[in-house]
N, CA, C and O of each residue as an XYZ file, in Angstrom:
548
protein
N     -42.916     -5.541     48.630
C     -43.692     -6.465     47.848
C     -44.183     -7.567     48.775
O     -43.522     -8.043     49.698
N     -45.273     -7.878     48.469
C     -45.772     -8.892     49.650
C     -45.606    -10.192     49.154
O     -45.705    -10.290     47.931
N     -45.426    -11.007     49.659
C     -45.979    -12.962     49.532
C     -46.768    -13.123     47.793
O     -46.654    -14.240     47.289
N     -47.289    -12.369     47.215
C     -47.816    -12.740     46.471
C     -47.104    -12.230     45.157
O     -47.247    -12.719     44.036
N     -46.399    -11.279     45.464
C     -45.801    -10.645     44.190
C     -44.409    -11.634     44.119
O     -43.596    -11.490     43.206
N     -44.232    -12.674     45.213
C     -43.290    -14.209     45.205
C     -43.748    -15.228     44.627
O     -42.978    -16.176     44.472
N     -45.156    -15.328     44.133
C     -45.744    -16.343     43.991
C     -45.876    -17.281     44.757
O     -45.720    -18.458     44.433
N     -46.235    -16.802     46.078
C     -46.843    -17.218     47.211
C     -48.815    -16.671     47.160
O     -49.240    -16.336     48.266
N     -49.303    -16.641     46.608
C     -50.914    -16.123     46.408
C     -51.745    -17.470     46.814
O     -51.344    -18.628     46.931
N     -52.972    -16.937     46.979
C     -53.723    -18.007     47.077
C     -53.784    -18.807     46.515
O     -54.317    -19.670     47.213
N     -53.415    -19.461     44.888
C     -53.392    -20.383     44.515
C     -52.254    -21.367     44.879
O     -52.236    -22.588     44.725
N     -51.253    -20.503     45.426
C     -49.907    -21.708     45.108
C     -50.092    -22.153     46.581
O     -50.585    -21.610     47.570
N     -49.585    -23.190     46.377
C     -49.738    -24.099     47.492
C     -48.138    -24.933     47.892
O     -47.441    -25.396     46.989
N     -47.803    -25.002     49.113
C     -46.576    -25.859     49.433
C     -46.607    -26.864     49.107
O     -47.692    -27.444     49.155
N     -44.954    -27.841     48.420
C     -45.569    -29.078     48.854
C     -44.416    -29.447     49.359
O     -43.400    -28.753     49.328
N     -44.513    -30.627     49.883
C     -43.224    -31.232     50.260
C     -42.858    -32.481     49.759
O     -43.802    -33.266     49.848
N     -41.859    -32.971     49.269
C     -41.591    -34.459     48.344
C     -40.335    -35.263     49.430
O     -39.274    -34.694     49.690
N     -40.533    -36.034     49.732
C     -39.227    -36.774     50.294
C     -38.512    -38.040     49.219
O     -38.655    -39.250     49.042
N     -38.033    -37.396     48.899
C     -36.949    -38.784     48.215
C     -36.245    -39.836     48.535
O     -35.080    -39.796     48.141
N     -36.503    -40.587     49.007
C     -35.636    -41.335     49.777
C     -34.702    -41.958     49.043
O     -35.089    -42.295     47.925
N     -33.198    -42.308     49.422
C     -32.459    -42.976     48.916
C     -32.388    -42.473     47.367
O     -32.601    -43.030     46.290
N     -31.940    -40.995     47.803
C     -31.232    -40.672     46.332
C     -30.191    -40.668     45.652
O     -29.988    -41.816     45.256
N     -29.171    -39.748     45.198
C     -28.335    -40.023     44.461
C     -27.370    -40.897     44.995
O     -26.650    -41.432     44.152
N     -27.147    -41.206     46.271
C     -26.133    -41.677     46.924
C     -26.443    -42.924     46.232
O     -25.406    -43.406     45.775
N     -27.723    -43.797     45.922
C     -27.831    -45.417     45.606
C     -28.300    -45.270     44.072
O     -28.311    -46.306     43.408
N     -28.535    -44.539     43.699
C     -29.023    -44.138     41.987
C     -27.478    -44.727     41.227
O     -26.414    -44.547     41.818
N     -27.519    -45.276     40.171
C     -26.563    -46.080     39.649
C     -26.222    -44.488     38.949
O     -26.873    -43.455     39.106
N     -24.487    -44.786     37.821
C     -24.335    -43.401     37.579
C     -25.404    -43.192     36.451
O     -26.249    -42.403     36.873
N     -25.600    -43.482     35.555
C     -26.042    -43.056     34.277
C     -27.327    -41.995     34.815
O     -27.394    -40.914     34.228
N     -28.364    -42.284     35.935
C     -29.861    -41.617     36.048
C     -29.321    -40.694     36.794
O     -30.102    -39.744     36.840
N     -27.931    -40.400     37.688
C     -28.014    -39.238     38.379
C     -27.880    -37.948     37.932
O     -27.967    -37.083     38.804
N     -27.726    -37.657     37.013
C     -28.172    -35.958     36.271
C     -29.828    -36.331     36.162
O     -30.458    -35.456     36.756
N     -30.665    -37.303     35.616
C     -32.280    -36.986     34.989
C     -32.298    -36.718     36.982
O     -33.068    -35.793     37.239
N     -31.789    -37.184     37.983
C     -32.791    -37.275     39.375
C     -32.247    -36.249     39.830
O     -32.815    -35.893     40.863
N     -31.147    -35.400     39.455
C     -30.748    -34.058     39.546
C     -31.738    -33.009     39.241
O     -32.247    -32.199     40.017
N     -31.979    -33.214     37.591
C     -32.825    -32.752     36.982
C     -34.818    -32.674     37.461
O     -35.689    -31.838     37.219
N     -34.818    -33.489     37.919
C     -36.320    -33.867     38.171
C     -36.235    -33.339     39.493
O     -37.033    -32.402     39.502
N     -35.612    -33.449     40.794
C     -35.362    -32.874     41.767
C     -35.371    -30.660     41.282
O     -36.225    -29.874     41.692
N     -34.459    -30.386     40.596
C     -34.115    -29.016     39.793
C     -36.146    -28.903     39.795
O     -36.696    -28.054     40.496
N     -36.911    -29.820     38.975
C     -38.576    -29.716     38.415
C     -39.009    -29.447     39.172
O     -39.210    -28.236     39.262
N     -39.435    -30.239     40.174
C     -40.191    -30.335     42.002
C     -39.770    -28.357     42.581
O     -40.558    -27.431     42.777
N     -38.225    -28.397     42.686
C     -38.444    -26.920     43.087
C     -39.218    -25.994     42.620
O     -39.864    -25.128     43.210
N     -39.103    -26.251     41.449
C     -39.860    -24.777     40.580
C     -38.763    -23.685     40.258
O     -37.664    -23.947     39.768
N     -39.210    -22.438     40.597
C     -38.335    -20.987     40.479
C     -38.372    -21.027     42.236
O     -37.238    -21.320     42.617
N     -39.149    -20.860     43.205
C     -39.103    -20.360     44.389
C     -38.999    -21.283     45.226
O     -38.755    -20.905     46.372
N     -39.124    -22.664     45.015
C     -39.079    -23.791     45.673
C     -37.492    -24.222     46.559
O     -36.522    -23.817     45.917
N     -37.108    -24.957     47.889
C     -35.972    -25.270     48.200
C     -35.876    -26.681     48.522
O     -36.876    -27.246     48.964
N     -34.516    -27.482     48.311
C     -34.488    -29.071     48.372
C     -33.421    -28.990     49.409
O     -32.295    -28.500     49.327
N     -33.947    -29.506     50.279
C     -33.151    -29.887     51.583
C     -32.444    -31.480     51.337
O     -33.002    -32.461     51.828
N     -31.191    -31.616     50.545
C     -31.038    -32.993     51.064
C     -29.478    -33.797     51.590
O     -28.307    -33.466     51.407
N     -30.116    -35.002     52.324
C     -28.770    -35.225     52.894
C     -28.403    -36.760     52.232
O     -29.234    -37.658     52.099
N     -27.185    -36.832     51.909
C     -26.332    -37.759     51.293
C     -25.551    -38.216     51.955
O     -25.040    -37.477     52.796
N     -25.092    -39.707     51.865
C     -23.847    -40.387     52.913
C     -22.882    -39.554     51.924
O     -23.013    -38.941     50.865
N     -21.824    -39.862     52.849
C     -20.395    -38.876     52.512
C     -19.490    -39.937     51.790
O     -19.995    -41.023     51.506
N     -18.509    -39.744     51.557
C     -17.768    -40.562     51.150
C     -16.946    -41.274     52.055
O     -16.451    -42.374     51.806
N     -16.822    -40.728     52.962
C     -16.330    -41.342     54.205
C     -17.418    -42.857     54.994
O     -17.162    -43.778     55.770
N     -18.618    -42.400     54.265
C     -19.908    -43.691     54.895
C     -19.300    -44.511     54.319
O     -19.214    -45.563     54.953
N     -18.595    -44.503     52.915
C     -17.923    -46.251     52.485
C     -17.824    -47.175     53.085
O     -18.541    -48.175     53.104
N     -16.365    -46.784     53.978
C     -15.795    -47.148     55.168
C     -16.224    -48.189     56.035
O     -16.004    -49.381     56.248
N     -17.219    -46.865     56.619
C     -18.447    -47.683     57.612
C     -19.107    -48.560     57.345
O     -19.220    -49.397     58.241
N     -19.821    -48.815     56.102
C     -20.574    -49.410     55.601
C     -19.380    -50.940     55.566
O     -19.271    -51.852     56.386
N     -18.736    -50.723     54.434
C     -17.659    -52.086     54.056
C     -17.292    -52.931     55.425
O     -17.105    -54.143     55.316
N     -17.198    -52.349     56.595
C     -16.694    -52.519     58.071
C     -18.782    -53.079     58.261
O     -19.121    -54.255     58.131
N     -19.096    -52.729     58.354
C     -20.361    -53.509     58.941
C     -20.926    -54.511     58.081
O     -21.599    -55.394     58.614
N     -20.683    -54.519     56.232
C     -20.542    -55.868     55.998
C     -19.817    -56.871     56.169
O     -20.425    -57.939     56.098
N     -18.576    -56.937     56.399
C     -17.732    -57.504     56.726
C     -17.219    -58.548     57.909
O     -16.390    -59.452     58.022
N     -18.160    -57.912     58.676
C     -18.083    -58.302     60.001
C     -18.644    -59.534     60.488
O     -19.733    -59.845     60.004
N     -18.217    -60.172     61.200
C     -18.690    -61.665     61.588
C     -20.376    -61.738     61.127
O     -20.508    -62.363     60.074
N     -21.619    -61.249     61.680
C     -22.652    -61.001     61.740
C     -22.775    -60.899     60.064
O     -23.628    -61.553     59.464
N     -22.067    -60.230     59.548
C     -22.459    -59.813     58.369
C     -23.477    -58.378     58.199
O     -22.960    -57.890     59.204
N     -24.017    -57.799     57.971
C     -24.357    -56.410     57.548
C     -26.190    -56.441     58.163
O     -27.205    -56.986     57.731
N     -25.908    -55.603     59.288
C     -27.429    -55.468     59.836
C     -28.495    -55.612     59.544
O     -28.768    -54.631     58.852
N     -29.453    -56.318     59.631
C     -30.602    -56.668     58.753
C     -31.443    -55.701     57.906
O     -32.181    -56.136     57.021
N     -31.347    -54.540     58.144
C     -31.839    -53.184     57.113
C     -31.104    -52.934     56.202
O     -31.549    -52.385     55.195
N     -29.529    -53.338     56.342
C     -28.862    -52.809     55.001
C     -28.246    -54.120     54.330
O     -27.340    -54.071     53.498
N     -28.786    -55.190     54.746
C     -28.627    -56.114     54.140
C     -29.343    -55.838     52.691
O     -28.508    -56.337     51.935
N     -30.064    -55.496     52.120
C     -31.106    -55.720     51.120
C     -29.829    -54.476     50.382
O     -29.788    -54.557     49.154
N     -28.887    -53.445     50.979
C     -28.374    -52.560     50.071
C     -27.347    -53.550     49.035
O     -27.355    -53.646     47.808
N     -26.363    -54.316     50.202
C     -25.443    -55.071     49.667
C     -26.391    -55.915     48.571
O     -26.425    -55.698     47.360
N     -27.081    -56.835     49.234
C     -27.878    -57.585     48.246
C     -28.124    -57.141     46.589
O     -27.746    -57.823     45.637
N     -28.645    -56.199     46.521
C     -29.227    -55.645     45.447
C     -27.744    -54.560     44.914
O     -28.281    -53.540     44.482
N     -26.797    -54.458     44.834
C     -25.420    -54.179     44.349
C     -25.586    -53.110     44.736
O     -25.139    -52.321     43.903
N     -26.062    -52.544     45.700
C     -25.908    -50.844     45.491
C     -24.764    -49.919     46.470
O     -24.264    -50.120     47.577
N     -24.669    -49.077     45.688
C     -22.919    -48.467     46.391
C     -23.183    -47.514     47.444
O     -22.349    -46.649     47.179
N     -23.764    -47.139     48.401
C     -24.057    -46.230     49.095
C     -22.171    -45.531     49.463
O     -21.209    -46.277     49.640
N     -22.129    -44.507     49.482
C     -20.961    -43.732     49.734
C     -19.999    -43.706     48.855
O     -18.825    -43.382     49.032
N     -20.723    -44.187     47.534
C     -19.636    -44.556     45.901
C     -19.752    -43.159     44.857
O     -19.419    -43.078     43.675
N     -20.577    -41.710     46.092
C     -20.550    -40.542     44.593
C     -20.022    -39.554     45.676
O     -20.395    -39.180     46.788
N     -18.887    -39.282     44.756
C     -18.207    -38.116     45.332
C     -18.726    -37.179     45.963
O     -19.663    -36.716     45.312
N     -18.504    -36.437     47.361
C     -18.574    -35.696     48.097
C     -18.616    -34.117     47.254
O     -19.010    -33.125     47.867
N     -18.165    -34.026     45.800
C     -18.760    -32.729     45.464
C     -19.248    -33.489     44.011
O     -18.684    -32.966     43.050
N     -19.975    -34.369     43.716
C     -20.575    -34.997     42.393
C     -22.104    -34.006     42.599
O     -22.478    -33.117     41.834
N     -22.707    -34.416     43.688
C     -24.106    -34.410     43.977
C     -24.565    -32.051     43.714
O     -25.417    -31.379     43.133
N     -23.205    -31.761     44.678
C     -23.272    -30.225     44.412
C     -23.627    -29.904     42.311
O     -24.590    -29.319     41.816
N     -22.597    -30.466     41.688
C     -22.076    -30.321     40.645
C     -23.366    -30.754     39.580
O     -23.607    -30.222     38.496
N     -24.299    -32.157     40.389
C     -25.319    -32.295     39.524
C     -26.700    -31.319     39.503
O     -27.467    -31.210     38.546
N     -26.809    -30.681     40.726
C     -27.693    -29.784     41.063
C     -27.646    -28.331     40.276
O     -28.570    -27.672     39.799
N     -26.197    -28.072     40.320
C     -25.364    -26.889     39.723
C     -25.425    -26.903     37.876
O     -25.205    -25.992     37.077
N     -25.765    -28.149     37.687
C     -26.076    -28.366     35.633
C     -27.760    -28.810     35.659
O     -28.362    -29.106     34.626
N     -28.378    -28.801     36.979
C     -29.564    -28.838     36.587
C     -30.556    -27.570     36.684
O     -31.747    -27.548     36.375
N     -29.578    -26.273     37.307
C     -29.892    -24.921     37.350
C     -30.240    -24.581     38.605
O     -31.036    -23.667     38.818
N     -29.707    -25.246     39.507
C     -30.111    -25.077     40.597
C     -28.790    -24.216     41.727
O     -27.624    -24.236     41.332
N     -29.063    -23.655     42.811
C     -27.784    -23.453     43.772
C     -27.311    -23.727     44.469
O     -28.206    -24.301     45.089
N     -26.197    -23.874     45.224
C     -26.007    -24.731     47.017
C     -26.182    -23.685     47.596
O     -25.302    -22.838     47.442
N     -27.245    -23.378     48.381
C     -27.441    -22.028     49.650
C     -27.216    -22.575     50.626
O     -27.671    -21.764     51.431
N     -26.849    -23.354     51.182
C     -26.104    -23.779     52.206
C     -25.829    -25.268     52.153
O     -26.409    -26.107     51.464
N     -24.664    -25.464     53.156
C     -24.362    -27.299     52.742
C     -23.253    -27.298     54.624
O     -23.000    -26.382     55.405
N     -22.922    -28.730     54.636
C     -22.776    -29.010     55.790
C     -22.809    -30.523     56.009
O     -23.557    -31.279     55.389
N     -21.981    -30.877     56.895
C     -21.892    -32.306     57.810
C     -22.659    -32.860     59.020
O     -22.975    -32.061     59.901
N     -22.874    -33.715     59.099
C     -23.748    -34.420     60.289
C     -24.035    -35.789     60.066
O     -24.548    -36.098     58.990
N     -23.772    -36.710     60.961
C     -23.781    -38.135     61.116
C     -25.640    -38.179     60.867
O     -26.554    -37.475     61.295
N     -25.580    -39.386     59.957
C     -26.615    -40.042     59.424
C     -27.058    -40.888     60.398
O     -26.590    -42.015     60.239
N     -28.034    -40.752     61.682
C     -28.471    -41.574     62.414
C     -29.312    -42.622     61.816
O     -30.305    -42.339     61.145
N     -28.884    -43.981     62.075
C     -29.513    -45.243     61.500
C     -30.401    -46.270     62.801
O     -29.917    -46.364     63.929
N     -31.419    -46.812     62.508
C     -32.325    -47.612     63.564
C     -31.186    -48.834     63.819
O     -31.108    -49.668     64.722
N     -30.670    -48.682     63.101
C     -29.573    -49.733     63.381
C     -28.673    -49.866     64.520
O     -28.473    -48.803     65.107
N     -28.068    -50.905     64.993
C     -26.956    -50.832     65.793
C     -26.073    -51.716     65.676
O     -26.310    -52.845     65.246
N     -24.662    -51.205     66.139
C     -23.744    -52.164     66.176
C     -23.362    -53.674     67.106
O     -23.648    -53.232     68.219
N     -23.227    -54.115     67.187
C     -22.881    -55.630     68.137
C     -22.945    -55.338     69.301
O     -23.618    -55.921     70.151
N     -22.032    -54.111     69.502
C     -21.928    -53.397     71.372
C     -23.219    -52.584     71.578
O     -23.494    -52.135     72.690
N     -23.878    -52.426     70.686
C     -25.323    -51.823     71.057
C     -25.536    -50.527     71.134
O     -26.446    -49.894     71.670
N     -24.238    -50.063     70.313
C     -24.382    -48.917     69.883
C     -25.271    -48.266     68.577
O     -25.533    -49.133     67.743
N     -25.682    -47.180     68.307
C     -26.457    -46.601     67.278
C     -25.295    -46.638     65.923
O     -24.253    -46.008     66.101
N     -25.451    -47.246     64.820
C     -24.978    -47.261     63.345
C     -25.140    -45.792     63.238
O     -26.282    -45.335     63.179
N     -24.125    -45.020     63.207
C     -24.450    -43.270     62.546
C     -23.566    -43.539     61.442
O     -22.556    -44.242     61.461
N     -24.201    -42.721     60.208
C     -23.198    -42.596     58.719
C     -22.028    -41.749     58.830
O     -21.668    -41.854     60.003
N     -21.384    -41.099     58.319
C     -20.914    -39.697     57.683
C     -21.720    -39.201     56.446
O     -21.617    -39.651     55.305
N     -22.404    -38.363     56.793
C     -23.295    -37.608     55.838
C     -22.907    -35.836     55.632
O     -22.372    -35.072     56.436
N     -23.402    -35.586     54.267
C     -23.411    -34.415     54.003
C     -24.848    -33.334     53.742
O     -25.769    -33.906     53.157
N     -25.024    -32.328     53.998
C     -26.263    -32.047     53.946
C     -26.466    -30.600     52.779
O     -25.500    -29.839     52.714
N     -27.121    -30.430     52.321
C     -27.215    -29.051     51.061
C     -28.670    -28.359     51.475
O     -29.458    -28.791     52.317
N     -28.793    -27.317     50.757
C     -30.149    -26.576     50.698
C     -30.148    -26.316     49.707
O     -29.018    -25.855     49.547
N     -31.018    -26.224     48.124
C     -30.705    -25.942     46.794
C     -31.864    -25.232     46.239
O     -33.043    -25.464     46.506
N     -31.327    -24.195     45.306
C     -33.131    -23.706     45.274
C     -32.314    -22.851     43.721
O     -31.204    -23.014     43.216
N     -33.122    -22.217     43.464
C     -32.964    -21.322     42.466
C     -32.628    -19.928     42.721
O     -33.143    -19.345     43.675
N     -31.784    -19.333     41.921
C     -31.488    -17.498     42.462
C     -31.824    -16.606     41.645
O     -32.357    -17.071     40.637
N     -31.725    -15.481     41.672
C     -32.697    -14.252     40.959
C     -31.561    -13.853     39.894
O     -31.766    -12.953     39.080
């Protein structure tokens, strides 16, 4: 069967959506509708690549507000504005994808590189988690 009998044909067209700052800062009540609306964007053949601080970014985060300096001038505006970055469980985000009909086809770890740096002039990296989610036959 070729590309088109996928609904890949000349009409359909790719797209790509970047979300920034999703469920990880989404308060709880909207994270199933941004589950859900994320689940929309795919379609049937569509895949969502996304990466989330871990629960382990807490940590990091609480440790770089805390700190003499106080919280790097980019994530100042997170603290500011109450938001919990590394406050949704490490399998919440699988689980919301999974009731919005969607699958984990692959998932995985990797430090969240940030423009940021620390005092010693090192690079701010998160603990992040990463998924691929799409729909199955």
């Amino acid at each position: 069967m070729g590309r088109e009998g996928l609904g890949h044909g000349p009409w359909h067209r790719e797209g790509r959506v970047r979300l920034g700052d999703g469920p990880h800062r989404a308060r709880p009540c909207p994270r199933q509708p941004l589950a859900d609306g994320i689940a929309t964007l795919v379609g049937d053949w569509g895949r969502a690549f996304l990466v989330e601080l871990s629960g382990a970014a807490k940590a990091v985060l609480r440790g770089l507000a805390s700190g003499p300096a106080g919280p790097p001038p980019k994530l100042a505006p997170v603290f500011r504005h109450g938001l919990a970055p590394g406050e949704v469980a490490d399998d919440a985000v699988p689980a919301y994808l999974r009731s919005a009909g969607l699958t984990v086809l692959a998932s995985g770890e990797l430090p969240l590189v940030t423009t940021e740096f620390h005092s010693d002039g090192t690079r701010i990296e998160l603990p992040a988690r990463w998924l691929v989610a799409g729909r199955t036959a």
